[in-house]
C-alpha positions in Angstrom: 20.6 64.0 -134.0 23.1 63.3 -131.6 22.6 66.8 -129.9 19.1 66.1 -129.8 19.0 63.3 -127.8 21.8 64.6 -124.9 19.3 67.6 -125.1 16.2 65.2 -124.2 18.4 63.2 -121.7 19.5 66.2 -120.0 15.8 67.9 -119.8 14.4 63.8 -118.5 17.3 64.2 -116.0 16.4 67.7 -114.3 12.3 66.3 -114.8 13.7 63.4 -112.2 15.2 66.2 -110.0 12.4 68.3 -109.8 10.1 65.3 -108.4 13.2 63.9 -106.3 14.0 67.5 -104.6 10.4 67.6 -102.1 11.4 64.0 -100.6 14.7 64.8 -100.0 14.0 68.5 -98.5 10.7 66.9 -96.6 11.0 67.3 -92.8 13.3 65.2 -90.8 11.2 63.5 -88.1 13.3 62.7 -85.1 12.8 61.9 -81.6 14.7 61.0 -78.1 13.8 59.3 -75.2 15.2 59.9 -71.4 13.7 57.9 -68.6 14.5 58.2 -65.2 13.4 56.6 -61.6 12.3 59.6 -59.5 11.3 62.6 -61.4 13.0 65.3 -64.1 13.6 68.5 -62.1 14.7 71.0 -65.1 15.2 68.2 -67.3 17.5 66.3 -64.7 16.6 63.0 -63.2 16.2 63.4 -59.0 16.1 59.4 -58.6 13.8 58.3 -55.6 12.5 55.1 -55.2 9.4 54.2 -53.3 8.7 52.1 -50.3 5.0 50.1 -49.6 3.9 51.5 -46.3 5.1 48.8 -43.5 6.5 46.9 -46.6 10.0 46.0 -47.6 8.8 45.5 -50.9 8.6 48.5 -53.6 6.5 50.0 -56.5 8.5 52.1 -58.3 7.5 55.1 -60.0 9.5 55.3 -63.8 9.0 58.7 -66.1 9.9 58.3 -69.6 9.9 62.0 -71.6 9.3 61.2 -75.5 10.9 64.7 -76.9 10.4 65.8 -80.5 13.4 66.5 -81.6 12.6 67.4 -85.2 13.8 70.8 -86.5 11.7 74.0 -85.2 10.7 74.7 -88.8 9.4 71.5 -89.7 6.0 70.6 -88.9 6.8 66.7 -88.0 4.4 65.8 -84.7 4.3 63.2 -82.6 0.8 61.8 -81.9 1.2 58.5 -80.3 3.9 56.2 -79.4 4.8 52.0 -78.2 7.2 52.8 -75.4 8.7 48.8 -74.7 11.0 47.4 -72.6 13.5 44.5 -72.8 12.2 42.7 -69.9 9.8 41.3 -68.5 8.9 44.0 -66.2 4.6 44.9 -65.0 3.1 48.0 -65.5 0.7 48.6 -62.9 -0.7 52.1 -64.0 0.6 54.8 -66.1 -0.4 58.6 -66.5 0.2 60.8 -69.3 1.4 64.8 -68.4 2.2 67.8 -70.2 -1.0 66.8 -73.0 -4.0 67.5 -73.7 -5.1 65.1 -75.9 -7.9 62.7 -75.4 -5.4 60.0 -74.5 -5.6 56.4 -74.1 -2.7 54.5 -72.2 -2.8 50.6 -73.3 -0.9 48.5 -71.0 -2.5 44.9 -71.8 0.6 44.2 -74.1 3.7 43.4 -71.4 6.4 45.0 -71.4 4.6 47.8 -73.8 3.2 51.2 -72.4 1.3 51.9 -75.6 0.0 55.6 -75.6 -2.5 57.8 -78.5 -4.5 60.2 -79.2 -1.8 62.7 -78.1 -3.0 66.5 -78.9 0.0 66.8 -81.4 3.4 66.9 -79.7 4.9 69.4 -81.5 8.9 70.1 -83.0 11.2 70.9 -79.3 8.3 69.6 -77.4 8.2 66.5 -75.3 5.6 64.7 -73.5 5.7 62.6 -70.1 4.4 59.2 -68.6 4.5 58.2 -65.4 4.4 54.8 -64.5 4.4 52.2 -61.9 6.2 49.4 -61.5 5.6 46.5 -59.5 7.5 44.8 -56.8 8.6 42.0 -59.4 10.3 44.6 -61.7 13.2 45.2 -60.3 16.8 44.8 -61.8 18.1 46.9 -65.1 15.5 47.6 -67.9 16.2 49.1 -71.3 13.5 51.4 -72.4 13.0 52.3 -75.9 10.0 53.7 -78.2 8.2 53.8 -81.6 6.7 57.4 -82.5 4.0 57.7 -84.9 2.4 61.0 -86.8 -0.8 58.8 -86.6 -3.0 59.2 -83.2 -3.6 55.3 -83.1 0.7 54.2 -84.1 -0.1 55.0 -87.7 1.3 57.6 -90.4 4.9 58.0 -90.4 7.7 56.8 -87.9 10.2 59.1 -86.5 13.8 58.3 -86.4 16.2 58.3 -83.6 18.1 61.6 -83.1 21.7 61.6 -83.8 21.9 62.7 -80.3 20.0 59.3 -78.8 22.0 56.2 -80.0 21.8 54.5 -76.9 18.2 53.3 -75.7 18.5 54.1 -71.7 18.4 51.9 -69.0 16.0 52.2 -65.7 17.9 50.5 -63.0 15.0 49.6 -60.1 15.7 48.3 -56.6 13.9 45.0 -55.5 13.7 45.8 -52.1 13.9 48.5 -49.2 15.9 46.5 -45.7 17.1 47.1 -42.2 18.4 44.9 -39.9 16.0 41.8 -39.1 13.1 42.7 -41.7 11.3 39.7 -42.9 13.0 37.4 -45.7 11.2 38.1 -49.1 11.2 36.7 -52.7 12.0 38.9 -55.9 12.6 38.0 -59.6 14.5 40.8 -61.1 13.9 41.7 -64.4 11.0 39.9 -63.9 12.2 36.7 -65.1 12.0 33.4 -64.2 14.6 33.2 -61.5 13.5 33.4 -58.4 15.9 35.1 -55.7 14.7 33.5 -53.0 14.9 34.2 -48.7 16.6 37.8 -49.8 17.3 39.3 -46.5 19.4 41.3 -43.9 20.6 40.3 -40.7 19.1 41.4 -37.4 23.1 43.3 -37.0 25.6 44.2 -38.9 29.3 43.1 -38.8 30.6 46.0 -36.3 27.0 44.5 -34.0 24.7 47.6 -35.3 21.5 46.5 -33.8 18.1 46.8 -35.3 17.1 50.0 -34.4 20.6 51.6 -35.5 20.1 50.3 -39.0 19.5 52.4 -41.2 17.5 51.2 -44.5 18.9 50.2 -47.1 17.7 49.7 -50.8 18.9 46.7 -52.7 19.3 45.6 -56.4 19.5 42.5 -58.2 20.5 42.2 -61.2 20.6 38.7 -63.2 21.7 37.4 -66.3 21.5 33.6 -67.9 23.1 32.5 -70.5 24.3 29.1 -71.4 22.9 27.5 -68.3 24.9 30.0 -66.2 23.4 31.9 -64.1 25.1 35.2 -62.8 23.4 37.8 -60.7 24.8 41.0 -58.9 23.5 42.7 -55.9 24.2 46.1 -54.9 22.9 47.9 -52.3 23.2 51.7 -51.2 23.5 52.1 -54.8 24.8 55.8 -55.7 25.8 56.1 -52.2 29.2 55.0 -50.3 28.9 51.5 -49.5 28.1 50.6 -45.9 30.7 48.4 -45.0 28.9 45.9 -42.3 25.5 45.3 -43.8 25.3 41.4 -44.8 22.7 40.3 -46.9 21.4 36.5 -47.6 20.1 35.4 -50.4 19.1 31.9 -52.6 20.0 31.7 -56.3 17.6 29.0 -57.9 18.7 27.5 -61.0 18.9 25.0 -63.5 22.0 23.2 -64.0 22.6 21.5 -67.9 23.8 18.5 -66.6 21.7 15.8 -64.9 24.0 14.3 -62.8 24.4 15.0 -59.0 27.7 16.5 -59.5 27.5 20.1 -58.1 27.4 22.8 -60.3 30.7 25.2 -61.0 29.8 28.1 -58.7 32.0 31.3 -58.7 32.0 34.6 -56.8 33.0 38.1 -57.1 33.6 41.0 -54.8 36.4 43.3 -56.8 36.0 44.5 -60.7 39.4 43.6 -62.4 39.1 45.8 -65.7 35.5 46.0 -65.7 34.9 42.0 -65.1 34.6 40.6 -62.0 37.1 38.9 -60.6 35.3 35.2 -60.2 36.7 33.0 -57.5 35.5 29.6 -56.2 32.8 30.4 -53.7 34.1 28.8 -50.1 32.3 27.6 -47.4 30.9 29.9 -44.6 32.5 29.0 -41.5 34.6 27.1 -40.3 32.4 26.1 -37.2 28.6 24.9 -38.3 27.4 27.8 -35.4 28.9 30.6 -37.7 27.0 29.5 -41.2 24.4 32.4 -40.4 24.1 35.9 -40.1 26.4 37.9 -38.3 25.2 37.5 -34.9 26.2 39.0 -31.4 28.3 36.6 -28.9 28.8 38.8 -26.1 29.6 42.2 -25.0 33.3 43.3 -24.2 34.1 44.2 -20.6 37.8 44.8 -20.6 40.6 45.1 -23.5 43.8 43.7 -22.4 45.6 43.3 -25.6 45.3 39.4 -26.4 42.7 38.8 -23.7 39.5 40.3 -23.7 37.1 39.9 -20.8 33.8 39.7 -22.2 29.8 38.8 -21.2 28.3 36.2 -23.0 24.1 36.4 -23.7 22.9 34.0 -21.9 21.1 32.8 -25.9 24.5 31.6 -27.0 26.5 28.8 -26.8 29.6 29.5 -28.6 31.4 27.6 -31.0 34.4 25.3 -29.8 37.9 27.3 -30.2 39.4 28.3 -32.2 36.6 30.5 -33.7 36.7 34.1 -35.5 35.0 36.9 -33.8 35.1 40.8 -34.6 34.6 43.3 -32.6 33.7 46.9 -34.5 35.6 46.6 -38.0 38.7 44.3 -36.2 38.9 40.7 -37.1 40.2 38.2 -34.3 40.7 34.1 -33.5 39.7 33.0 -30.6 42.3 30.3 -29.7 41.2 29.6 -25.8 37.9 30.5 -23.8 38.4 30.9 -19.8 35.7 31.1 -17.3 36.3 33.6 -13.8 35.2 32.2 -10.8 32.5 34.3 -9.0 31.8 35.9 -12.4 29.8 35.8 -15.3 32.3 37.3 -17.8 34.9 34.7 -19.8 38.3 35.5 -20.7 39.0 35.3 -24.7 42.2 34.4 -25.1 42.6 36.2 -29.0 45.2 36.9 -31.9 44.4 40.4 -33.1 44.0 42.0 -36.5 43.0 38.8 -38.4 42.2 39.1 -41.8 43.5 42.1 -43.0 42.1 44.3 -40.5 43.9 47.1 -38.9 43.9 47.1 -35.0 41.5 49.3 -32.7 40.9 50.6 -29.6 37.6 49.0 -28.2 34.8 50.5 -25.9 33.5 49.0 -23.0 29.9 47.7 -24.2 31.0 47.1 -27.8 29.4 44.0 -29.8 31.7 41.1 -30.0 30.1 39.4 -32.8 30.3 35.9 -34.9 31.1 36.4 -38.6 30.3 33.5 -41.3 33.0 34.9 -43.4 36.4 32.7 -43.6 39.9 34.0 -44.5 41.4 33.1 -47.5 44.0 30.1 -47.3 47.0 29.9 -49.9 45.4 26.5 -50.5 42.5 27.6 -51.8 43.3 28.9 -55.3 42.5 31.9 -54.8 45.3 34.8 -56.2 47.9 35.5 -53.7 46.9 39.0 -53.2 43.5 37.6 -51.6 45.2 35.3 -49.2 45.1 36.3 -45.7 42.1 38.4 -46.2 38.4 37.9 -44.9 36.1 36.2 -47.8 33.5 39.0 -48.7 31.4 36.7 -49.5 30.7 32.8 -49.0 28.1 29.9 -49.7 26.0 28.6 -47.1 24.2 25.9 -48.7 23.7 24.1 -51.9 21.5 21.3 -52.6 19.6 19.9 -55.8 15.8 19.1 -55.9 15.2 15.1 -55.4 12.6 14.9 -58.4 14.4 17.2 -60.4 17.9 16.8 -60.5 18.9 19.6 -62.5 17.2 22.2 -60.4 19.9 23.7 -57.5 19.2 26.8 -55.1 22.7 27.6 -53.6 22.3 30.4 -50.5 25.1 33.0 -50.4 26.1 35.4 -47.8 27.6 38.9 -48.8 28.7 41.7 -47.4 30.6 43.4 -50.6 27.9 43.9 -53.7 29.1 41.1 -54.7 29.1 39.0 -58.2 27.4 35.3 -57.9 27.7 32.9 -61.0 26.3 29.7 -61.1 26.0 26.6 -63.1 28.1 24.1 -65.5 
C-alpha cells in the first residue's frame, strides 16, 4: 500500500511538470531603450541640438530607439509602447520611423509619448521616434518605456534586458548665446523654477566683442529638495570650456522660513570627489560700477611694466582706485589713475598678476576690461587653497518679495559652470 501511494505521488508530481515545463520554456520577452539628442548614425548617437531661426531659444529634436531584444527564435513582438519621462518636459510633435504600421502617436498625457498600432516589431528589431521638445524642456530627463504585445498597450509586458538596467538620460540645452543676445527665461526640466534674465555679456573677460563670440549652448540643470534649491549651468558642454564667457542669471525660489533673514546661499566652481565644493557666495565687486558684466574700460596704448598708458571710451566713468581690471587672461589693481596733459590717454598706475594669473605680454589695442569677480580674502572662510585667487563666480543681488516673504530671486554671475545652491 505504501508502494502504491509513492507510485501515485511520483506519477501527480511529473503530471505538475508536464503543465509547468511550456511556462517556464515560453519566450523571454525583453526590450532596451537608447535615446539620444541628435540622431543614431550606425547605432551611435551624433548629438546636435537645434537653434530657432533669429532665436536664442531651442526645440530640440530627441530619438528614442525601442529595440526587441528578445531571442531570435522566439516570436515575442513589440506592438506598442508608453515611452515617459521623469519630468516635466513638452512634446511638441513626434514621428514614428522604421514601421509600417498604421500608427497612432498620443502625446495628450505629459511627459508620455504613447505610441500603437506598430506593424509587429519583431525579435533584433527596433523601432524609432522622433520627437520635439520645446524651449521649456531643457535640463536632464530620464527616459524610460512600457512595451506591450497588444497594439493598443495590451497583451503581455516585456521586461528590461539584462543588458539595460539603467533608464538613460537626455541631457537638453536651454539656450543657444553670444555676446550681448537678449536676456531670456527658461525652467529646466520644466519645473516650476524659473531661471530668470539668463544671459551673456556683450564681451567676454579677455574683451572678445560681439562679433568675435562665438555661440554658445547652455544647460541648466536644477534640483529642490528640502527647500534647497541647487542648480548647475554648463555651457560648451562636451567641448573644452571657454575660459572668458560670463553668464548672468536669477535663481527664484522659496525659502522655508518666513522671516527676512536671508537665505544660506552657497556656490560651486571645482568638483571635490564628485561633490561640489560649496562656498559662501561673495559679493560682486568691490566698487558698485563693477556689479555687471564684464565690460570694456579702455584700450591699452603702451605697457610699461606697472604703468599702462591706456584710452578710456568716452561711455565710461571709471570706478574710484583702487579697482581690478584685466587685460587678456592677466588680472591687475589699479591703485592710482593719472591724466597726460595734451592727451587723451590716462596713466594706470597697476600691480600685475593679481589673482592667480600668470603675467603677459600685451598688444597695443587690447581690451582693458572691468571684471565683477573679487579675489578671495583669508577672511572670508573660504579653504586656504582658494585664497588669493579670482572668485569664479559671485552674487549680484538678492532680495525677497514684499507680499511674499518667503519668495527670493538671488542673481549670480559665472564664468566657471558653476554650482548655485540656495535656501535655509
Amino acid at each position: 500500500m505504501r508502494i502504491l501511494r509513492s507510485i501515485e505521488r511520483l506519477l501527480f508530481a511529473v503530471a505538475l511538470m508536464s503543465l509547468a515545463l511550456p511556462a517556464l520554456s515560453a519566450p523571454a520577452k525583453l526590450y532596451s531603450l537608447k535615446t539620444c539628442v541628435g540622431t543614431f548614425v550606425a547605432g551611435v548617437c551624433q548629438v546636435a541640438q537645434a537653434q530657432l531661426p533669429g532665436s536664442p531659444t531651442l526645440k530640440t529634436p530627441i530619438v528614442a530607439r525601442v529595440f526587441n531584444e528578445s531571442p531570435p527564435t522566439s516570436n515575442s513582438q513589440i506592438s506598442s509602447f508608453d515611452l515617459s519621462v521623469n519630468v516635466n518636459w513638452r512634446v511638441a510633435s513626434a514621428v514614428v520611423s522604421g514601421n509600417s504600421g498604421k500608427i497612432i502617436v498620443d502625446l495628450t498625457q505629459p511627459g508620455h509619448i504613447k505610441v500603437s498600432n506598430l506593424a509587429p516589431v519583431k525579435p533584433q528589431s527596433f523601432v524609432d521616434v522622433t520627437f520635439i521638445v520645446d524651449e521649456q524642456s531643457c535640463g536632464d530627463g530620464t527616459w524610460d518605456a512600457i512595451a506591450y504585445t497588444g497594439s493598443s498597450f495590451s497583451g503581455a509586458i516585456f521586461n528590461k534586458a539584462s543588458t539595460y538596467t539603467t533608464p538613460p538620460t537626455t541631457t537638453v540645452a536651454c539656450l543657444k548665446l553670444g555676446c550681448g543676445d537678449p536676456a531670456f527665461d527658461v525652467k529646466p526640466q520644466g519645473s516650476v523654477t524659473t531661471i530668470g534674465h539668463v544671459q551673456r555679456g556683450q564681451f567676454d573677460t579677455d574683451g572678445t566683442t560681439d562679433s568675435d563670440c562665438s555661440d554658445l549652448f547652455v544647460y541648466m540643470t536644477p534640483t529642490a529638495v528640502a527647500g534647497k534649491t541647487t542648480v548647475q549651468t554648463i555651457w560648451d558642454k562636451n567641448l573644452p570650456d571657454s575660459n572668458s564667457a560670463v553668464f548672468q542669471y536669477t535663481v527664484n525660489f522659496t525659502a522655508t522660513s518666513t522671516s527676512n533673514t536671508p537665505p544660506v546661499i552657497k556656490v560651486a566652481w571645482f568638483n571635490v570627489g564628485g561633490v561640489p565644493d560649496e562656498q559662501t557666495a561673495l559679493t560682486c565687486g568691490p566698487n558698485a560700477a563693477q556689479k555687471t558684466l564684464p565690460e570694456e574700460y579702455a584700450t591699452l596704448v603702451a605697457d610699461n611694466g606697472n604703468k599702462i598708458d591706456v584710452t578710456p571710451l568716452a561711455t565710461i566713468t571709471l570706478p574710484a582706485v583702487p579697482f581690478s581690471i584685466i587685460i587678456g587672461q592677466e588680472r591687475m589693481l589699479v591703485t592710482k589713475v593719472n591724466s597726460n596733459p595734451n592727451s587723451t590717454t590716462l596713466t594706470f598706475f597697476v600691480s600685475r598678476t593679481m589673482g592667480g594669473t600668470l603675467p603677459e605680454t600685451h598688444a597695443l589695442d587690447d581690451a582693458v576690461m572691468s571684471t565683477p569677480f573679487p579675489i578671495v580674502q583669508s577672511t572670508d572662510g573660504y579653504p586656504s587653497s582658494y585664497v588669493g585667487q579670482s572668485a569664479k563666480m559671485c552674487i549680484s543681488n538678492l532680495q525677497h518679495s514684499l507680499t511674499t516673504p518667503t519668495n527670493w530671486s538671488a542673481t549670480f554671475l559665472d564664468d566657471s559652470d558653476g554650482w548655485v545652491r540656495v535656501g535655509q
